[in-house]
C-alpha positions in Angstrom: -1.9 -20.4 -11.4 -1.9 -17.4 -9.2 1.1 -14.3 -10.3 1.8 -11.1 -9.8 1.7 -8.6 -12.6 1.7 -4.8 -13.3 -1.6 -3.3 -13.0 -3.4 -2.5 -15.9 -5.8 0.7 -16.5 -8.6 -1.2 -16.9 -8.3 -3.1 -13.3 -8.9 0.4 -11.8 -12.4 -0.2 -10.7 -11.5 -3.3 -9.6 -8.9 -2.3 -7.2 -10.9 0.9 -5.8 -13.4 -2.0 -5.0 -10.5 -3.9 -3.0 -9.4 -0.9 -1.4 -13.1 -0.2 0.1 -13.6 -3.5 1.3 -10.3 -4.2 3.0 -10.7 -0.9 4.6 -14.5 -2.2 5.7 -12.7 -5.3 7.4 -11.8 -3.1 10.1 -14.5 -1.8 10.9 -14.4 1.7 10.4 -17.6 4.4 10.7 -18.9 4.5 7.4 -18.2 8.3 7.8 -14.1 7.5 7.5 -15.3 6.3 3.6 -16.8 9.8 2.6 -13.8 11.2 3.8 -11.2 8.1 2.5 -13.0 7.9 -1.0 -10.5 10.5 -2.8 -7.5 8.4 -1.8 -9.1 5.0 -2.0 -10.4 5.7 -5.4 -7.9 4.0 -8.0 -8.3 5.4 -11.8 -6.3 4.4 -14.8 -3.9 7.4 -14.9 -3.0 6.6 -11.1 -1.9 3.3 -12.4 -0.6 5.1 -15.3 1.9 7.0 -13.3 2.5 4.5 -10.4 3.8 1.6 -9.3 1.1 -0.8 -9.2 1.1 -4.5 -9.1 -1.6 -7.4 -8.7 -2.4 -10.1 -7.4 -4.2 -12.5 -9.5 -5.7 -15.9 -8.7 -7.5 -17.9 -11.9 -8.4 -14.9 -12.9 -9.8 -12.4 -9.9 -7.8 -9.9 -8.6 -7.1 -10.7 -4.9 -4.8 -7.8 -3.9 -2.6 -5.0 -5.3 -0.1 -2.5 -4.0 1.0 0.9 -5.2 4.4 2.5 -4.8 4.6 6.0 -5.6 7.5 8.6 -5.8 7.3 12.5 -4.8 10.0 14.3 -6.0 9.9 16.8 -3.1 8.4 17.0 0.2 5.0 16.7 0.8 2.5 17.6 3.8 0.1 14.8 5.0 -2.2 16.3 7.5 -0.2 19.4 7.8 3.1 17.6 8.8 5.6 17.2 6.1 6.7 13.6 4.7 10.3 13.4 2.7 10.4 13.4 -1.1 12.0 9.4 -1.8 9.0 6.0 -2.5 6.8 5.6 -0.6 4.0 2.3 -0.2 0.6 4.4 -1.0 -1.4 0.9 -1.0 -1.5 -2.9 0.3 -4.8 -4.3 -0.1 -6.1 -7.6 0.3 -9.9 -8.3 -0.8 -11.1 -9.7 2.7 -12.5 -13.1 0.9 -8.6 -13.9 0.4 -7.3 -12.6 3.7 -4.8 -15.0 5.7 -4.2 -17.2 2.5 -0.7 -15.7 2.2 -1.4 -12.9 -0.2 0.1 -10.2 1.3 3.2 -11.5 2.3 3.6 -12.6 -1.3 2.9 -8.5 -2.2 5.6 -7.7 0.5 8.0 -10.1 -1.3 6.9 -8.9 -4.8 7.5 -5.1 -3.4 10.6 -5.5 -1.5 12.0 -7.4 -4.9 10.7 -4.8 -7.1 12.3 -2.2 -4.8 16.1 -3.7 -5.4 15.4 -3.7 -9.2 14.6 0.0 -9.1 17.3 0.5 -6.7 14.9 2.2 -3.8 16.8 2.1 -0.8 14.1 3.3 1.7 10.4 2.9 1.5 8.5 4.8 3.3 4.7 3.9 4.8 2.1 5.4 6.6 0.5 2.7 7.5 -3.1 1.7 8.9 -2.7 0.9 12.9 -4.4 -2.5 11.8 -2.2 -3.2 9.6 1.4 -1.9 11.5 2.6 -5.6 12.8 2.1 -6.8 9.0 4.8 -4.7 8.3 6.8 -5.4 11.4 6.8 -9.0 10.5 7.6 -8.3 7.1 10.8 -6.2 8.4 9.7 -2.5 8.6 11.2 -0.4 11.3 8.5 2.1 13.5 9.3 5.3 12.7 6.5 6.8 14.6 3.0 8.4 14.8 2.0 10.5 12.0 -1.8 12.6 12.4 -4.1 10.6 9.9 -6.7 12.6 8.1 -9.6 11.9 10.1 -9.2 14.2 13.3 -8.2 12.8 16.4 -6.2 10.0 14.7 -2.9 9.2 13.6 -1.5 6.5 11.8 2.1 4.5 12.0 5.0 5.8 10.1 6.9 3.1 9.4 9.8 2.8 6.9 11.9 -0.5 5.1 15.4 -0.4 3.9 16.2 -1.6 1.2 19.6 -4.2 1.1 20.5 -4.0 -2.6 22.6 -7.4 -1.4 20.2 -9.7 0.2 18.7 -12.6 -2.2 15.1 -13.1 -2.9 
């Protein structure tokens, strides 16, 4: 029976893997990797200190996502991002993509959100991935410069309605 749970320190290898491949389903110059691999790279004290959840099918892991919270502002690419949550991961292996997954994440998040009483998620998202998140109700914020030069990625942010029912 397929659930979502919290993370565990020893799935760490296991998600870094998921975070490669559903990166590699885009397409990307394998050069983006060498410079992604810091941030893709999940370790047992990341899980430790985050938010991270699963999802697990008989079994395999099929997907996680991370929330993290910085307590002050931060600078992404030089450009400062508000201290408040913010979605660091979504990632669905590819073998399980368009089974449903991720939307069941999104549900698991925006749920896990209200219990913590997070009114406003932030994401900088992938631009693959930015009418996911439209769909799933997260309002375009606007462009934010990625790390790789000459790029940027979507800002995007969801609010949080502490009243609305699962």
């Amino acid at each position: 029976m397929p659930q979502i749970r919290r993370a565990r320190r020893e799935d760490a290898q296991t998600l870094t893997r998921i975070s490669f491949d559903s990166k590699r389903y885009w397409g990307y110059p394998e050069a983006y990797f060498e410079h992604w691999a810091a941030e893709l790279t999940i370790d047992a004290g990341y899980i430790g200190r985050n938010d991270v959840f699963v999802y697990a099918n008989a079994g395999h892991l099929c997907g996680y996502y991370a929330i993290v919270e910085c307590p002050e502002d931060v600078a992404v690419s030089g450009i400062p991002l508000p201290q408040g949550f913010w979605l660091e991961h979504m990632f669905v292996s590819p073998r399980w993509i368009g089974r449903g997954i991720g939307t069941k994440l999104f549900d698991h998040l925006r749920a896990h959100c209200r219990r913590r009483r997070i009114d406003v998620l932030g994401i900088l998202c992938d631009p693959n991935a930015r009418g996911f998140y439209e769909r799933m109700g997260c309002e375009y914020v606007g462009e934010h410069p990625s790390t790789i030069e000459g790029r940027t990625t979507p800002r995007l942010q969801l609010i949080i309605d502490p009243e609305e029912t699962p």
